[in-house]
TIDRENPA-315549 format. One record per residue (C-alpha): x, y, z. Coordinates in steps of 0.25 Angstrom, whole numbers, padded with zeros to 4 digits, always signed. Layout:
XYZ...
//
This chain:
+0000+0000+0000+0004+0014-0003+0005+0025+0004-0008+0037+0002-0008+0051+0003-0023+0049+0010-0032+0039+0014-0047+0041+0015-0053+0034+0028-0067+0030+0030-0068+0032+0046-0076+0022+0054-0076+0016+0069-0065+0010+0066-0051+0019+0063-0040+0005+0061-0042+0004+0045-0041+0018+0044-0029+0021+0054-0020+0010+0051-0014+0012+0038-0010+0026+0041-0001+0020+0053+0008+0012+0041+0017+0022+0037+0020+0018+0024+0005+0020+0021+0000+0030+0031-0006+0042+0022-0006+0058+0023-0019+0057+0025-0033+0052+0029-0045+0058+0025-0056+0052+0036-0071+0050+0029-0080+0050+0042-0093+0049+0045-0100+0057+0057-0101+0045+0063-0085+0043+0062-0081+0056+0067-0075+0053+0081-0068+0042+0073-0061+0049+0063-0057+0060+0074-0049+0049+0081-0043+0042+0069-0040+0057+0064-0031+0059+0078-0023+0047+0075-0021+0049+0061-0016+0065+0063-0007+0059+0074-0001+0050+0061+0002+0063+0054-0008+0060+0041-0018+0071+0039-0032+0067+0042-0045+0073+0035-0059+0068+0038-0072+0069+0028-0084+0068+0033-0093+0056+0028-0108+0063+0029-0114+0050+0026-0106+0036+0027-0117+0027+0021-0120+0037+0009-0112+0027-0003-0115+0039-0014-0111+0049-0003-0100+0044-0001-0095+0040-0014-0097+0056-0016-0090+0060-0003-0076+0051-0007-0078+0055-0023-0076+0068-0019-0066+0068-0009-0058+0062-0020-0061+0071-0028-0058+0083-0021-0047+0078-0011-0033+0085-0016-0025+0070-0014-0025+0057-0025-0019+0049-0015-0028+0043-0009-0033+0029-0003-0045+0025+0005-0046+0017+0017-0061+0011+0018-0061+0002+0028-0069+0012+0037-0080+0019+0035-0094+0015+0031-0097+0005+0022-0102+0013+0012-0091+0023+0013-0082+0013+0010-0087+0009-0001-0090+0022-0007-0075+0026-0005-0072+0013-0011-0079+0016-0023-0075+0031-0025-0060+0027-0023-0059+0018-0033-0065+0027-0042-0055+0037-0039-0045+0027-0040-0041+0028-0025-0035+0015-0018-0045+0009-0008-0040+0001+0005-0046-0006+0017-0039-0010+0031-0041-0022+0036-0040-0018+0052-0034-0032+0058-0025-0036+0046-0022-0021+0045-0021-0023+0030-0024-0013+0018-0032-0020+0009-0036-0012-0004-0049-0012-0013-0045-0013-0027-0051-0013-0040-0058-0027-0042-0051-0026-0056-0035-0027-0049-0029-0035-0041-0031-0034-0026-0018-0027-0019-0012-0034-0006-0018-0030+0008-0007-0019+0014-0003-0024+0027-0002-0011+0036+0013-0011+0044+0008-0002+0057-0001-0007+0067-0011+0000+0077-0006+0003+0090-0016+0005+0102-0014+0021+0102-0017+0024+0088-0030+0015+0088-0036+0019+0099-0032+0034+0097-0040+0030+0084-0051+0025+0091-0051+0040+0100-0044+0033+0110-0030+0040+0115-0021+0031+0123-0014+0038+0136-0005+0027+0141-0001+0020+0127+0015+0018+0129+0014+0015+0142+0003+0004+0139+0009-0003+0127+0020-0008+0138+0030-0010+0129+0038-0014+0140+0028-0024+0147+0035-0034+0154+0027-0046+0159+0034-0057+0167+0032-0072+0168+0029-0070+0183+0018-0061+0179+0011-0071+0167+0011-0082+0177+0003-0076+0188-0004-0070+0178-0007-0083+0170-0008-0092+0184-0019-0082+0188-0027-0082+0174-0026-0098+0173-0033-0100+0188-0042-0086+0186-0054-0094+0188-0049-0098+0203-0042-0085+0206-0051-0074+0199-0056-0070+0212-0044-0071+0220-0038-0061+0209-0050-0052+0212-0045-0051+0227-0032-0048+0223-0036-0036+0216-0043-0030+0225-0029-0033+0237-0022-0028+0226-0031-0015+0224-0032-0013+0238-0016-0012+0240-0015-0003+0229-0024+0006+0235-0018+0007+0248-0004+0007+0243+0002-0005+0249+0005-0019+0244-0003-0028+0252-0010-0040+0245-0023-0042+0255-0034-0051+0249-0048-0050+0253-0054-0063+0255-0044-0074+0253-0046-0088+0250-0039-0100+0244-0039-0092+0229-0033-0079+0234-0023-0088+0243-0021-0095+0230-0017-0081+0221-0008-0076+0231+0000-0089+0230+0002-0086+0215+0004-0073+0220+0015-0075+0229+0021-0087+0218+0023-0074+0207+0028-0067+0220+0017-0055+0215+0016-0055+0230+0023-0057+0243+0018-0061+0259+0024-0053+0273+0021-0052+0288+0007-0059+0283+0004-0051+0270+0004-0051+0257+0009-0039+0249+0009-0037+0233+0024-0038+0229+0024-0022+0225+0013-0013+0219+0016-0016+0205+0013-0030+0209+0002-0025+0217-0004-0017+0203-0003-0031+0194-0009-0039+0204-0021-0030+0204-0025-0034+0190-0014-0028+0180-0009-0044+0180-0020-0049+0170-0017-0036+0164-0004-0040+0162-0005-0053+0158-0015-0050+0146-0005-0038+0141+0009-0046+0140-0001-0059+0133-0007-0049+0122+0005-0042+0119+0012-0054+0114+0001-0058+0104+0006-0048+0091-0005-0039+0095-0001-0023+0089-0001-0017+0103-0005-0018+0116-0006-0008+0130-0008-0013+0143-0017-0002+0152-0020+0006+0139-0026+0021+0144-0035+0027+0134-0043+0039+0133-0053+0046+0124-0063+0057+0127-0056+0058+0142-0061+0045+0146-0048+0036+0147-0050+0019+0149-0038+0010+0152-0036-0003+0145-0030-0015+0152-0025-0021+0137-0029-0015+0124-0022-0021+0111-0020-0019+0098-0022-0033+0087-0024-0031+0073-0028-0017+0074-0040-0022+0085-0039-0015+0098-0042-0026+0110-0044-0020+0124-0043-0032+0134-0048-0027+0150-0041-0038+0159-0049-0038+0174-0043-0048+0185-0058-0047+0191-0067-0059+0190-0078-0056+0182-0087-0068+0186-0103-0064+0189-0101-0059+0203-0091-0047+0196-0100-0043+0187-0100-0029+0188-0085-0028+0185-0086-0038+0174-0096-0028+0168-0088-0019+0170-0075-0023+0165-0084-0028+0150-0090-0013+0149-0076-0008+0150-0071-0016+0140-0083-0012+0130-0080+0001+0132-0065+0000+0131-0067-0009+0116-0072+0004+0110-0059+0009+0110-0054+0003+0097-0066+0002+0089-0075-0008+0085-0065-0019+0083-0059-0017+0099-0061-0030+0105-0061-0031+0122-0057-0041+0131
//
């Protein structure tokens, strides 16, 4: 694929087709002339954002009406006509049906190359004539990072650099606690409940001891693995937390973890632990979001048993995670 002078974008809910191929370099164009629909304001605004940042000039039209096929065909035949540049290519994997095809149509007419992105592939696929050959899919070099997408979803990132933890280090001591604890969860789910809440408690009154309310033979049973990964230790009669950075991983941040340094090894595109985001002043935190194949996946991890008796919480914890999956887009899958 060659590079253009402009490409003209059919904005719709989702921004990915349009936004990728201006992140390859030996692609990207000058510019990007948006055709939005009212509806598609708000979204082209946030796209716009991003693609300024790039340096590529950025122009919008406005599209009256987005299921008008004649309208439309008038709307792009005179942009042509009148637009000062013959370079360019359009992008109609956006957009209304019928805007996609009018624009299909009209640019062929005008003898203007046509494309399509396929999001998870992330390849350029041309329409050409029926009477030619059909040209090789262009595989795109540059892949989404978790910034870019969200900030084209409206979405800025506070703690990005910080959250991608490039220098995550995760020890063998760590996965084998965290894997004896998964593996007998169904017998120890509520003694892990009690040690959040010891654990809780010590943070908030500043010291490290490790009190558990109620005992029994489970909670007996998860301080002897805690005491086996020496996360722990016992004098004069108590039990104290190691220190308090042990103190904060045993109050949850563990599963966290855990999830973290599996995902990340999987080829994913990019990953962030703890991920702050914010848009319109309201901020959320995400305990894992990841990027794979262009898909943004937002996984909530919860050390809480969530059986009938907790059910409030369990409610609780699935309307946040419907919320948070509106941050990518229609395609954002939570976990």
């Amino acid at each position: 694929m060659r590079q253009y002078h402009t490409h003209a974008c059919l904005i719709s809910g989702q921004p990915t087709p349009n936004l990728t191929p201006l992140l390859d370099q030996s692609i990207a164009p000058k510019r990007v002339v948006m055709f939005v629909s009212q509806e598609m304001q708000a979204k082209a605004n946030s796209l716009e954002a991003v693609i300024k940042g790039r340096g590529i000039q950025c122009q919008k039209i406005t599209v009256d009406s987005p299921n008008d096929i004649y309208a439309l065909q008038k709307l792009f035949l005179n942009f042509i006509d009148q637009d000062d540049q013959e370079d360019i290519a359009f992008n109609i994997t956006g957009g209304t049906k019928p805007m996609a095809i009018a624009a299909q149509e009209i640019a062929r007419m005008a003898g203007k190359d046509v494309f399509y992105v396929e999001i998870q592939t992330g390849n350029i696929t041309f329409l050409s004539d029926p009477d030619k050959p059909a040209p090789i899919p262009f595989q795109l070099k540059n892949k989404l990072k978790l910034d870019t997408h969200l900030l084209a979803h409206g979405y800025k990132t506070i703690n990005y650099d910080t959250a991608t933890r490039k220098d995550f280090s995760y020890s063998d001591e760590n996965n084998a606690f965290a894997q004896e604890l998964i593996k007998d969860s169904s017998n120890l789910s509520d003694a892990v409940k009690l040690l959040n809440m010891a654990a809780s408690k010590a943070t908030s009154q500043k010291n490290l001891v490790l009190n558990i309310e109620y005992p029994n033979d489970k909670t007996d049973r998860l301080l002897d693995i805690l005491h086996h990964h020496k996360f722990v230790l016992t004098k004069e009669g108590k039990t104290y937390f190691k220190d308090a950075e042990i103190r904060r991983y045993l109050n949850g941040e563990w599963l966290e973890h855990h999830a973290y340094a599996m995902i990340r090894h999987l080829g994913i595109q990019d990953i962030a632990l703890n991920l702050e985001v914010e848009s319109t002043n309201v901020k959320n935190e995400l305990d894992i979001a990841c990027l794979h194949n262009n898909q943004l996946h937002i996984i909530e991890c919860k050390t809480n048993n969530m059986n009938k008796d907790n059910r409030a919480k369990a409610n609780e914890t699935m309307y946040k995670l419907d919320s948070l999956t509106a941050l990518g887009g229609i395609t954002t899958k939570g976990l």
